[in-house]
N, C-alpha and C positions, 0 to 999 in steps of 0.2 A: 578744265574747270573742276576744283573737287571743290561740291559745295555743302554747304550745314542746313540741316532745317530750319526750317522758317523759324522755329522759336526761340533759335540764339541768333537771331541778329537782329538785338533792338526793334524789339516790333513796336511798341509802345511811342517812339519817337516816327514811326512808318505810318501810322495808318491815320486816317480822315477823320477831326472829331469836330463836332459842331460847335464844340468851345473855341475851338481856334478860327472862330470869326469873328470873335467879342473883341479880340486886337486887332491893329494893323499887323498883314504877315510879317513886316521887318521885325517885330518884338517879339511878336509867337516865337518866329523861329530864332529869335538871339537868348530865350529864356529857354528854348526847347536845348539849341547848343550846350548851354550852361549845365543842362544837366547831363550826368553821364558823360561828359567830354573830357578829353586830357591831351595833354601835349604829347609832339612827337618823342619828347625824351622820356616821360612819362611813362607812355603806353613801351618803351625800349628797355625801361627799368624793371618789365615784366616778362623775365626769357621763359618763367614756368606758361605764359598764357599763348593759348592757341590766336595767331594774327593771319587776316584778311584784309587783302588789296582791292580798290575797284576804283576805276578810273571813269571818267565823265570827258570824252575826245567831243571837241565844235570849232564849227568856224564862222565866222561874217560868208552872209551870202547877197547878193543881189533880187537871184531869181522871185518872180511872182507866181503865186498860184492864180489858175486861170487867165495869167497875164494882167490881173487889176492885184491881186492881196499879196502886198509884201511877207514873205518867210522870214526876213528879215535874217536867222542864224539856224546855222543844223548842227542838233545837238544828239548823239547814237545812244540808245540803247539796246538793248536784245531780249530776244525772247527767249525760254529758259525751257531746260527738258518739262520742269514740273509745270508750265504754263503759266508760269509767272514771268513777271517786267523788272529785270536789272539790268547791273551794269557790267560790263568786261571785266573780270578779274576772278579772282581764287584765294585757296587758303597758300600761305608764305609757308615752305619749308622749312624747318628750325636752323639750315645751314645756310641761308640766303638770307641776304638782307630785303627790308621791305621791297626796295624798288625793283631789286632784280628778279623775286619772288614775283612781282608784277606783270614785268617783262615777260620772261615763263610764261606766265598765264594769254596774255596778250598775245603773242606768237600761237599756242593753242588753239586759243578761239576764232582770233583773226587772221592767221596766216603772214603776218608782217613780223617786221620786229621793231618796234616804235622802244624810243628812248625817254623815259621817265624818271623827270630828276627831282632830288628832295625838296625843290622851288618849287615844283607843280603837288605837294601836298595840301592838301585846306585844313583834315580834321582827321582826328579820331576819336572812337566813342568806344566806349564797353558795350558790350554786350549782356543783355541781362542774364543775372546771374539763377539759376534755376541746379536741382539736385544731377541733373544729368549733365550740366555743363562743366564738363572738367576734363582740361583745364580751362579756367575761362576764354571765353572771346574780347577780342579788338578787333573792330573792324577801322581801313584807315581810310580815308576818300582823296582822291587827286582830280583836279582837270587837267586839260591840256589843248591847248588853243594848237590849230591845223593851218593849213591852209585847206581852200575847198577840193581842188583837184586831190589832194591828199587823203580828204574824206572819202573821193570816188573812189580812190586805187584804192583804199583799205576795205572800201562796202566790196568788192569785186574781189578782193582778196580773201575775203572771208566767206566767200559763197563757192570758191574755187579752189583754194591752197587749205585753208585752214583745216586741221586734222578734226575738233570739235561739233564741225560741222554736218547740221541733221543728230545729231546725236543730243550732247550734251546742251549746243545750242543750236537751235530752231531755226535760227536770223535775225539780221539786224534788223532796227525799224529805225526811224528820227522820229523825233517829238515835235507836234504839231505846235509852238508856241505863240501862233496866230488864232485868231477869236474870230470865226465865221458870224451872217450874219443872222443866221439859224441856230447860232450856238455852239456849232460843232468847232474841232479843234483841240484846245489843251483840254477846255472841260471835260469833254469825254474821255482823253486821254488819262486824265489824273483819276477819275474812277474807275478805272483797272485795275486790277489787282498786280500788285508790286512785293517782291522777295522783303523780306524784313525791314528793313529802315533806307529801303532803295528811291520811296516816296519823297521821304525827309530831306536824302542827299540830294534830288534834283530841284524841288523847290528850295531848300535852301540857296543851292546853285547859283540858281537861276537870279535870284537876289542879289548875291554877292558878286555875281561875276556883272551885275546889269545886262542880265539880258532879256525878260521883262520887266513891265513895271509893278511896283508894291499892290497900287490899286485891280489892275488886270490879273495879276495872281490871284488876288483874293475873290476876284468876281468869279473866275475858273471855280476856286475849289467850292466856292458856294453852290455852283452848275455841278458840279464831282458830285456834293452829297445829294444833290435832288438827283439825282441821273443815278448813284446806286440806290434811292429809296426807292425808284422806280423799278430798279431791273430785280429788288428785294420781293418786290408785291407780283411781280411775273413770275418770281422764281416760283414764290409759295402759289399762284396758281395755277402752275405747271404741275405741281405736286397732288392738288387737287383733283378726284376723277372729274371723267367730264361728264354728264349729267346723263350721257345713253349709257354710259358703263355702271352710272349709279345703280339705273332700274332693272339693269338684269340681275339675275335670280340665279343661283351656283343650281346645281342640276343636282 
């Protein structure tokens, strides 16, 4: 995985804002698309810009959590050297084309060698443009529908084969897209912190492909922002001394 800092890749379109509850999510994120987006021939008609692959691998599941809450789908993401949440992929070499630029990357991280074809593309977006990004960024997103046991053998392949691993990335996790009755679940899931516009590509996803529904996203990311206001007001009183450290007296 060679990855960019967090500040070229679309962060503006990644991260949580309170605005984007005044829509229903299918709109938010169909006006969020529209900006910054371009097609795959487009973003192709630019050999000067630096381009990024990342893929989004699920499948149909049965299984139940605690044997009652439907999973209903598993969908991977991973965890990243910098402690951030994205997705499988890398920067595309200028002599590779996207997919197989992808591939590459895929085989690193996960030890397999999955085939990804320009059917499984969704989207691409620029990357904002800033003095230090040159050439600019594309980043381009694909899914790719599995079967289950496929998922197992690539989770175990990537904890076993993959050269990336422990290093560059940390492991895989799945995205919890079930609503506990305490809350827990996606909400917590989606206030985490996620690589540039790694948020954007999952929820929008997750819309597009129906694999939640419009309304349950949206109660998620409302749980997201109360859940990081909360862990905001921890932080800054973590930073706060505690009140025996206040009253001693330097010597």
């Amino acid at each position: 995985m060679r990855s960019l800092p967090v500040s070229r890749l679309c962060l503006s379109a990644g991260s949580l804002q309170r605005e984007d509850l005044a829509a229903p999510p299918t709109r938010t994120i169909t006006s969020q698309m529209a900006s910054g987006q371009l097609s795959r021939a487009e973003a192709l008609a630019c050999p000067s810009c630096t381009h990024a692959c990342h893929v989004m691998l699920y499948c149909d599941t049965d299984t139940q959590l605690f044997g009652s809450l439907p999973i209903r789908h598993i969908v991977l993401m991973q965890m990243r050297f910098d402690g951030l949440l994205g997705f499988p992929g890398g920067i595309v070499d200028p002599a590779e084309s996207l997919e197989a630029g992808l591939k590459r990357e895929l085989s690193e991280e996960l030890g397999v060698s999955l085939s990804i074809q320009e059917e499984d593309h969704l989207n691409s977006c620029y990357g904002p443009a800033s003095p230090s990004s040159s050439p600019r960024l594309i980043t381009h997103f694909y899914a790719k529908k599995m079967e289950e046991e496929q998922i197992r053998e690539l989770e175990r392949a990537a904890v076993t084969t993959a050269t990336d691993y422990g290093q560059e990335v940390l492991g895989m996790i799945r995205v919890p897209l079930y609503t506990m009755e305490d809350g827990g679940g996606l909400a917590p899931f989606l206030s985490h912190s996620f690589v540039g516009n790694a948020r954007f590509q999952l929820t929008a996803s997750l819309l597009r492909l129906h694999l939640v529904a419009p309304e349950e996203l949206r109660d998620a990311i409302a749980r997201a922002l109360q859940i990081q206001a909360s862990a905001a007001d921890e932080l800054r009183a973590a930073l706060s001394p505690a009140p025996a450290d206040a009253e001693k007296k330097p010597f």
